[in-house]
N, C-alpha and C positions, 0 to 999 in steps of 0.2 A: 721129457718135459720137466719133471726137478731137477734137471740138471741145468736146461736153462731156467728157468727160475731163479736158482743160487747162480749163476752167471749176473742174474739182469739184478738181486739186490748187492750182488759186489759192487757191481758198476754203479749203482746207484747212490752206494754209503761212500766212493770215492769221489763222486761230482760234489755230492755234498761236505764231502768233508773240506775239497778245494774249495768249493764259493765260502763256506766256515773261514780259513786261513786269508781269501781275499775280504774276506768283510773286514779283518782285522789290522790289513795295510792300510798307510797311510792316505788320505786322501790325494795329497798333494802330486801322489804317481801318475792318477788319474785327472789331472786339471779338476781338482775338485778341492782346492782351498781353501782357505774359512770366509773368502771372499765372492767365491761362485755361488753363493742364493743372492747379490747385490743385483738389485733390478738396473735393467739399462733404462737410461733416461731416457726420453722418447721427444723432441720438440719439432713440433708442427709451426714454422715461420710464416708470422701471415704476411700478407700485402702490407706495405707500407706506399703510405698517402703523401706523395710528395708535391711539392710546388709546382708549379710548369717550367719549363727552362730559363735560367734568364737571358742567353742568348740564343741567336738565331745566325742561320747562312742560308744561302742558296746556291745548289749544291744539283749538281748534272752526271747522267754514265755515260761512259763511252765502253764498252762491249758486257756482252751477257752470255756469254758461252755458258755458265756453270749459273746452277740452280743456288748457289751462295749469296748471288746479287739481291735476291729477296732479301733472305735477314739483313743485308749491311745496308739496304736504302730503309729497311724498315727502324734500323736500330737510330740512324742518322734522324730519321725524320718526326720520330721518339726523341730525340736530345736536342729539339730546336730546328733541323733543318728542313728547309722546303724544295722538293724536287722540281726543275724544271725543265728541264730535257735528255733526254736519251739519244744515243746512239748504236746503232749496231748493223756493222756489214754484212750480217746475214739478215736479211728481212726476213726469213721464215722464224727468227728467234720471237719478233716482236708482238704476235697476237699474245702469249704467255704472260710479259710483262706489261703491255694495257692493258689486260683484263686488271691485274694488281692494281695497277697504279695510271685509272684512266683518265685522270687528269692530264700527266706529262705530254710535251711537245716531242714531234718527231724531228730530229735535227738532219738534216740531209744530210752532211757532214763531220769529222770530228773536229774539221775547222772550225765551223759553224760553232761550236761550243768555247773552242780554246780561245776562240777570237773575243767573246762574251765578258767583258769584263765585268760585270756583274756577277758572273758564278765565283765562288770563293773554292769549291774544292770536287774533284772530280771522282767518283769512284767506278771501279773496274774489275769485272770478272771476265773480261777476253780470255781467249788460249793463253796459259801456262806462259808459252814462252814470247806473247807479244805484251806481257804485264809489262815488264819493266822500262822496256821502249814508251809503252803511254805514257806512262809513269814521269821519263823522263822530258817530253814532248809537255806534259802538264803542269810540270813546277818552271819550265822556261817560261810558261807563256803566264808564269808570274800566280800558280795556283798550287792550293794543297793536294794531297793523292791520300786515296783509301784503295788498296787492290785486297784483293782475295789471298788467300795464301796457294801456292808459292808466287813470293811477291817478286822472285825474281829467280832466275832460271839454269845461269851462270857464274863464275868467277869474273869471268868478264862484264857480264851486265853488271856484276855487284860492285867492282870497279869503277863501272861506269854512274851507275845509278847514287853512290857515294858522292863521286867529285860534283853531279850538277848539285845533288841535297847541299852541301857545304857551302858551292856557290851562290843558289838562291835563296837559302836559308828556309826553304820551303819544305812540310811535314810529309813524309813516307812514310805513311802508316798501313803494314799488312796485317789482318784480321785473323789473327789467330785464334780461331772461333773455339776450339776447343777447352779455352780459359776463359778468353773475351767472350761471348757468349752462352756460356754454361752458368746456371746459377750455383751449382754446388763446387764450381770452382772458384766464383768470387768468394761466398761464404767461408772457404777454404781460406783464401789470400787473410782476410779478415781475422780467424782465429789463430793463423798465424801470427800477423801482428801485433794480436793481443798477448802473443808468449805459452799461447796454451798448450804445445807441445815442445818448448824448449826454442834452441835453437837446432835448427833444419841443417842435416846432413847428407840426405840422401832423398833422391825422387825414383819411384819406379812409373814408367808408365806403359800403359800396355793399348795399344790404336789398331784394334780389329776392324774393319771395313767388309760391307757385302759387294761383290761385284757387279753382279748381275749383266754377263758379258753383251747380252740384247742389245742395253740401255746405252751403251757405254758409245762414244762420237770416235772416229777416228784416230785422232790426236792424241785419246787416252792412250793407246798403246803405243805411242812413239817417245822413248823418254828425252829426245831431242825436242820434242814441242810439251810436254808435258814435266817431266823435272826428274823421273825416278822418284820411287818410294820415300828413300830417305829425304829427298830436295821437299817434297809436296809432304804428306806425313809427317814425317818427322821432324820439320819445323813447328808443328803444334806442339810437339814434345821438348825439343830443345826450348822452345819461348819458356814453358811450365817450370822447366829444370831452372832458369835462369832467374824467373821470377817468387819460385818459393823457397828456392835457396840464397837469394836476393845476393847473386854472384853478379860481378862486372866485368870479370873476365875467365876465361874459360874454353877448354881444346880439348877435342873429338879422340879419347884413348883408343877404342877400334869398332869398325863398321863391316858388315857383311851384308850381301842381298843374295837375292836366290827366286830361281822360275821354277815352282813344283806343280806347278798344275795349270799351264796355258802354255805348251807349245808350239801353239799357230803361231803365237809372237814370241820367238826366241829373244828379243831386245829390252821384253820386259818384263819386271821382278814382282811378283806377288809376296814376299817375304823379305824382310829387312830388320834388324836389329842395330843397338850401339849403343857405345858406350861415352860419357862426357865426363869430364871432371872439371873442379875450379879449384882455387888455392886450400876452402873449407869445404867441400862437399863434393857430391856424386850421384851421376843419373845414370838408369840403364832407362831402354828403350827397345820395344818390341811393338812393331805395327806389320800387318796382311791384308791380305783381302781375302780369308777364308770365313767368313761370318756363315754360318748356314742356314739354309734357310726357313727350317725350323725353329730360328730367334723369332723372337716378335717385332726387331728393332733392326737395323742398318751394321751395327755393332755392340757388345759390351765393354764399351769403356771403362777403362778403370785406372786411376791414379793411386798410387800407394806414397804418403810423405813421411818419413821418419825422423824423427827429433831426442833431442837428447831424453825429452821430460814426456815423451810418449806419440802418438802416431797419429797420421788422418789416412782413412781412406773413401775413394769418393766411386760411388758405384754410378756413374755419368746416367747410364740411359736406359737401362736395364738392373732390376735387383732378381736374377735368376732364381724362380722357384721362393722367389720372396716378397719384400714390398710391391707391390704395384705403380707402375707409372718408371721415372726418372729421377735426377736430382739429390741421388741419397749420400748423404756424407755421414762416416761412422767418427767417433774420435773417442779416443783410451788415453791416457795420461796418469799421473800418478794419483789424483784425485777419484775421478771419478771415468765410467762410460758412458758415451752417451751418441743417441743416432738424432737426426736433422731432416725433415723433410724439406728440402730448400726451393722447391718449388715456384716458392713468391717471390722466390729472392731477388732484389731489383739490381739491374746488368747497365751499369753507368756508363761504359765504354761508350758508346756512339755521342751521350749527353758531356762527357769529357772530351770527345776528339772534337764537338762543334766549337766548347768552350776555349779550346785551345789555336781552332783555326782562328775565333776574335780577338784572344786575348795572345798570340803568341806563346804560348806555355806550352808544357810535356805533360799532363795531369793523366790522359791516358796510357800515354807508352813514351817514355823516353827514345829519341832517337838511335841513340845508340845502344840499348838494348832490341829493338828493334832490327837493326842491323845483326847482330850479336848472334839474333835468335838464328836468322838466317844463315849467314857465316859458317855457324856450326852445320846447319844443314848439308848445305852444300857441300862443305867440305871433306862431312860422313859421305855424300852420294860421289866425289870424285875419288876416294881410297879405297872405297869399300870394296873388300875380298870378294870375287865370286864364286859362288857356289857350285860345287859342278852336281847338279844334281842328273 
């Protein structure tokens, strides 16, 4: 028994004599600088009270395959427009979307609408791969286009969906809701331009998605009708990349995909990564469909923006084991830190793309970055290594 004794007080005069010799190091070993007791700023953004639109359209769908066509008729009809007919070839889609919006006319065709000179712009969430056929079917017949993303499905379509845009000078606009409607991603564009992190050299972004194979229509697992990961996905990431590094030009350094966990459908990728770059900057990109379903959320999205003069990142939808809700953007700089609940934050895109169908203008999306966004997609989803998993 005194022998351990004098064992357990040795042991004990060497723990202390180590935590002694660690109290003595420098802080700064331990991220413990003369600056870590600076409290982080905390702003709560409220509602902001704005005008009503000053212009107006009227404005029709032609297909509803994906649950996306809610926010982009809701966003439109928020920025001035007024819906007035739908279409869609599957009638079992339509009890879904009257209930929404039970005003709208049933159009028995998509004739019926393109023929309508009265509608000024068409939006569409059809299958993946009949987007850009509308698309193109809808600026002939002398209208604007909003599709869902992926707003186009091929080399070929994008081709083709080019030369009519140029010849009818008519607007292509794919909703790249992951910017376009996130509040804490406009906030982001915002403090970017303000210079609050410098000049922007690199984007990370990371596009987790839940699958939940039940839910999922046919089409989903055909990347012939549907576009592969990178084409669908990763177009909301190349748009990001292009727009917070405010690049015009820019090509796909390397793409991979990979099926680790669905091989009923050998033809499709649950996993996809890549890499972009432009003349000044750099995006990596990592999207799945492994979301589990112990999230509370669809995905944790998360964008990372890095700048010369300090950093943003934007916790989308989910702040794990933290804030509550969505919306969260943190930002570090040389000055100071500080978190944003961005919440309120009012999402222009639908009240800019109405302004732009009256006024002719690009206020929401330039055309050609627009394309750009896409380009890159597609062009990550035809290189891309695969994986032999």
């Amino acid at each position: 028994m005194e022998s351990n004794r004098r064992n357990f007080l040795r042991q004990s005069f060497a723990s202390a004599t180590g935590l002694a010799a660690v109290s003595l190091l420098p802080g700064e070993l331990f991220g413990q600088g003369q600056n870590s007791t600076n409290p982080i700023e905390e702003i709560i953004l409220q509602h902001e009270k704005r005008p009503a639109p000053k212009d107006s359209i009227r404005f029709s769908v032609i297909g509803i395959n994906h649950n996306h066509i809610f926010g982009m008729v809701d966003s439109l009809i928020a920025g001035g427009g007024q819906l007035v007919a739908v279409y869609s070839k599957e009638p079992e889609l339509l009890p879904d979307f009257t209930k929404r919006f039970p005003n709208v006319k049933l159009a028995k065709s998509e004739a019926e609408i393109l023929e309508d000179n009265s509608i000024q712009l068409v939006a569409s969430a059809a299958i993946p791969v009949d987007r850009a056929p509308i698309g193109i079917r809808v600026m002939k017949s002398g209208k604007d286009y909003m599709t869902d993303k992926p707003g186009i499905l091929t080399l070929d379509q994008f081709k083709e969906v080019k030369k009519v845009q140029k010849e009818t000078k008519r607007i292509y606009s794919i909703v790249y809701s992951e910017r376009l409607s996130n509040p804490a991603s406009v906030k982001a564009g915002e403090l970017i331009l303000s210079g609050a992190i410098g000049k922007v050299v690199q984007t990370l972004g990371i596009g987790p998605h839940r699958i939940r194979p039940n839910t999922r229509p046919d089409w989903f697992w055909d990347p012939e009708k549907a576009g592969g990961i990178l084409c669908d996905i990763g177009s909301h990431q190349c748009d990001q990349f292009l727009f917070y590094t405010n690049s015009k030009q820019a090509e796909v350094s390397f793409s991979q995909v990979g099926n680790f966990n669905n091989p009923k459908y050998p033809k499709y990728s649950d996993f996809g990564d890549m890499s972009v770059r432009s003349p000044h900057a750099t995006g990596y990109i990592r999207i799945d469909w492994f979301t589990p379903e112990g999230l509370a959320t669809w995905g944790d999205g998360r964008t990372f923006i890095l700048g010369t003069e300090g950093y943003i990142e934007m916790r989308k939808y989910i702040d794990i084991a933290g804030r509550k809700g969505g919306n969260h953007l943190f930002l570090v700089n040389q000055k100071e830190t500080k978190y944003f609940d961005c919440s309120e934050v009012y999402m222009p895109y639908g009240e800019q793309l109405v302004s732009d169908v009256v006024n002719r203008t690009q206020t929401a999306m330039s055309q050609d970055h627009c394309f750009l966004a896409t380009e890159l997609a597609l062009t990550a989803q035809k290189m891309a290594f695969k994986l032999n998993i």
